[in-house]
N, C-alpha and C positions, 0 to 999 in steps of 0.2 A: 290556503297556506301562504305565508309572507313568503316574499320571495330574499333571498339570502340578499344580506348586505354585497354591493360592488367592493372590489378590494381596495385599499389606499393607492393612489396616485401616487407614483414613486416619487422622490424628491419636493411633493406638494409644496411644504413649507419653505423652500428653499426658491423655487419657483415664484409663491409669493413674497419673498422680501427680494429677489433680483428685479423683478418685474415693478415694484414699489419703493419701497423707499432707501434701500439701499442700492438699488441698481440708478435713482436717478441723483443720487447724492456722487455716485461717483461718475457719471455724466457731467455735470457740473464740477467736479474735481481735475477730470481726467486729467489735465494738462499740471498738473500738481501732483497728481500721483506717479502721471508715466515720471516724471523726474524723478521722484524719492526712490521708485521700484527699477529704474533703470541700470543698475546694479546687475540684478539679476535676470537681466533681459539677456544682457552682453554675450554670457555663456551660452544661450538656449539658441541665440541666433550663429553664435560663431561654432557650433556644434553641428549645427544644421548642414554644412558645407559639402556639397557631393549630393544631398537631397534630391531627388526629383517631387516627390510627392508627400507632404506633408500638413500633419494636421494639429493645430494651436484648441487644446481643449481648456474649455473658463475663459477663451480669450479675452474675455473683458471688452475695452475700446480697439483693441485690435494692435495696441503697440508690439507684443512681439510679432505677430503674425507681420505685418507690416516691415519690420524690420528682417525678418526671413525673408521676404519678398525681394526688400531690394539686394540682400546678399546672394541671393539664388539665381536673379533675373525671372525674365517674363516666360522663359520655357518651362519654368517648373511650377506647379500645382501647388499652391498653400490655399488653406482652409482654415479659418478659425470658424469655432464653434463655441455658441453661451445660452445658459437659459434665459439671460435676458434680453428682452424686445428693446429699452431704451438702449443697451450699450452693445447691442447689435447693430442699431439704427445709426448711431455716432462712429463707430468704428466702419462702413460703409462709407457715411459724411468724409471723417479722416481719409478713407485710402483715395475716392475721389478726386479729393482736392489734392490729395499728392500723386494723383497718376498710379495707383499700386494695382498689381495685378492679382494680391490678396484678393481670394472671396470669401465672403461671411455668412454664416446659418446659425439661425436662430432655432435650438435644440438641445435636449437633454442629451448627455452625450451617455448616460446610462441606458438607453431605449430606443435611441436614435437608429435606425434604418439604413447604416452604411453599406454604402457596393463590399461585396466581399474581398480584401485582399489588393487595397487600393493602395495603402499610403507607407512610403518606407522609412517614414518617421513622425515617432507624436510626443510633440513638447504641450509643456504647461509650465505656467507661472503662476503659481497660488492657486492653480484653479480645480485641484482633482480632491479636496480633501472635505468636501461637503456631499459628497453621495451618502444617499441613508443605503446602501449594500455596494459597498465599494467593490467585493469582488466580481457580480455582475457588471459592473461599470466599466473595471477592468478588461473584463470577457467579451464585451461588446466590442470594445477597444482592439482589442485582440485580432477578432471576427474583423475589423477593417485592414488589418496590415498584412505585408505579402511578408511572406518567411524570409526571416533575419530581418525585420525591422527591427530596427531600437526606439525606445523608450526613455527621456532625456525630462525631467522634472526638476522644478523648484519646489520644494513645501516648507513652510515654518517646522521649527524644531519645536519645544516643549515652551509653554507658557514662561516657566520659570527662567528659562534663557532670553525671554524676550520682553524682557520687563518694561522698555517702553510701550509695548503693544496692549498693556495691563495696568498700567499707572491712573488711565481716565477713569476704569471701573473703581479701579481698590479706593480712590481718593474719593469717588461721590459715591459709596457704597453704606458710611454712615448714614449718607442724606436719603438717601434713596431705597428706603431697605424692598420696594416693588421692582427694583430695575432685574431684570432675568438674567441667572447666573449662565452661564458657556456648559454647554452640555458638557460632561464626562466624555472622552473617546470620541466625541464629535456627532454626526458631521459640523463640522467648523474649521475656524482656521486651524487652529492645533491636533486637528485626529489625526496627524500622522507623523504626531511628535517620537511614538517609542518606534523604533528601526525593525525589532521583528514581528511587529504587527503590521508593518510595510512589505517588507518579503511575505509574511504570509497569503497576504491578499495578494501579490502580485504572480506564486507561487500557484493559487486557489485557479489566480483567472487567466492560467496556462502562458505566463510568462516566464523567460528562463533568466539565469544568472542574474537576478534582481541585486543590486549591489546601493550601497548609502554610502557618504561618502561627506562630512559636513562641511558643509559651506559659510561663513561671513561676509558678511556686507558691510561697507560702512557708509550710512545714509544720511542726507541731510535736508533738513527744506528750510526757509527762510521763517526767520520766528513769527513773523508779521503774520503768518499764513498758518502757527502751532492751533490757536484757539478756534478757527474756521475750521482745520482739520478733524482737531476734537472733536468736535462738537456735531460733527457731519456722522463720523463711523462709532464702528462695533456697539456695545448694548449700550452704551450713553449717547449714542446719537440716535436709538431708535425708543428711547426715554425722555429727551429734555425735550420736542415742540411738545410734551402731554404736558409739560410743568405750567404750574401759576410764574407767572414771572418774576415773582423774589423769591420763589426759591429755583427757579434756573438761575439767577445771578449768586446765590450762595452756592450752589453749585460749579458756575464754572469759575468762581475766585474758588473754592479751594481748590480744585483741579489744575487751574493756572499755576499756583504755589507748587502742587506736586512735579509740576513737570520741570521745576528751576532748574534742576542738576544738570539737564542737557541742555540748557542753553548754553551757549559760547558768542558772547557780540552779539550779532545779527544773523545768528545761524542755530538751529535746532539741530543734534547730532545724535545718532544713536547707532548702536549694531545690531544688524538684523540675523537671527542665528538659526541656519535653516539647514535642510537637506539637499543635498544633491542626487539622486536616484535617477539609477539606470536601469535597462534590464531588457531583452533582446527575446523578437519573437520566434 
């Protein structure tokens, strides 16, 4: 008798593009993104205030954790946490060379193995909306924090409010009709655009008074650095090194053309339209 199939490895997929080529695109970015996202770093660190023990999940290159760190000092416990190995490795390099007392783990924060009852608060910046079972993610989460932790998050709001973040797909989606559409409901960046499928899962994975509350940004990076960017992220950046090279160049002239409206001078400008969510253990 065959022996039954092993079950799926939670967040596989997500695993392999952090671990590949989106986790070392933004390695290479890092210092270009912590600027644009620096927005929303501000709150997650100046919330953090009174912390002793806290835990940065999707940390990325470790910018907020880093910045909790030096708000907090060396007595208090910060932890980021990312499935990926490269921007694990860089956020490590980062605290280093800036002396931080941030520590960094490389792990899925859906499965991960926390001490029960550690940490009296968990931020994230973009990083919690790619779990394929977010309310076990949640619960995991949970299962680390001592009673009355809070829960203090950034997530994008809904696709359509964030129309710079969409512009590269829709404009080379004529050219491109193989480029892979953004799942429905996620996990991605947008799964936690609608508010009460946010409370529910946080509700599911025994969190209490989960509240939203929306947030704006207003972001900018240098234009010099718009078409590198493009070109680097979301389903156009994990499309164009497959192209022939004339039609990657028909592709990023029209996409150049799409993105005119936020230029200003020498500056790329757009608003970022996200969530704020809270919610106490």
């Amino acid at each position: 008798m065959a022996a039954d199939p092993a079950p799926p490895t939670p967040n596989a997929d997500q695993a392999a593009l952090w671990n590949g080529p989106a986790g070392h695109a933004w390695v290479q970015a890092q210092a270009l993104m912590d600027d644009i996202l620096a927005p929303m770093a501000r709150p997650l660190a100046e919330g953090a205030a009174g912390a002793q023990a806290v835990l940065d999940v999707g940390c990325g290159a470790g910018a907020v954790s880093r910045a909790i760190a030096r708000r907090l000092g060396p007595a208090a416990r910060v932890t980021g946490l990312d499935i990926s190995e490269p921007l694990i490795a860089h956020a490590r390099r980062l605290a280093a060379a800036e002396g931080s007392a941030a520590q960094f783990v490389c792990a899925d924060a859906q499965t991960y193995g926390f001490e029960t009852g550690v940490f009296d608060r968990v931020v994230s910046r973009f990083g919690v909306m790619f779990f394929d079972d977010p309310a076990a993610a949640f619960a995991n989460l949970r299962r680390a924090c001592r009673a009355g932790a809070h829960l203090h998050l950034i997530a994008w709001r809904s696709a359509a409010e964030n129309p710079f973040m969409t512009t590269a797909e829709r404009a080379a989606a004529p050219l491109l009709p193989q480029m892979p559409p953004r799942p429905a409901g996620g996990p991605g960046q947008f799964a936690f655009a609608e508010a009460a499928r946010v409370r529910a899962i946080l509700d599911a994975a025994g969190w209490s008074e989960p509240a939203l509350r929306p947030f704006d940004a207003d972001c900018a990076l240098p234009k010099a650095e718009l078409m590198p960017y493009l070109t680097r992220f979301g389903p156009l950046g994990l499309v164009l090194p497959q192209l022939e090279p004339e039609v990657r160049e028909r592709v990023t002239e029209a996409v150049g053309r799409a993105f005119q409206p936020f230029v200003e001078g020498d500056q790329v400008r757009f608003r970022a339209a996200c969530w704020e969510i809270s919610a106490v253990a």
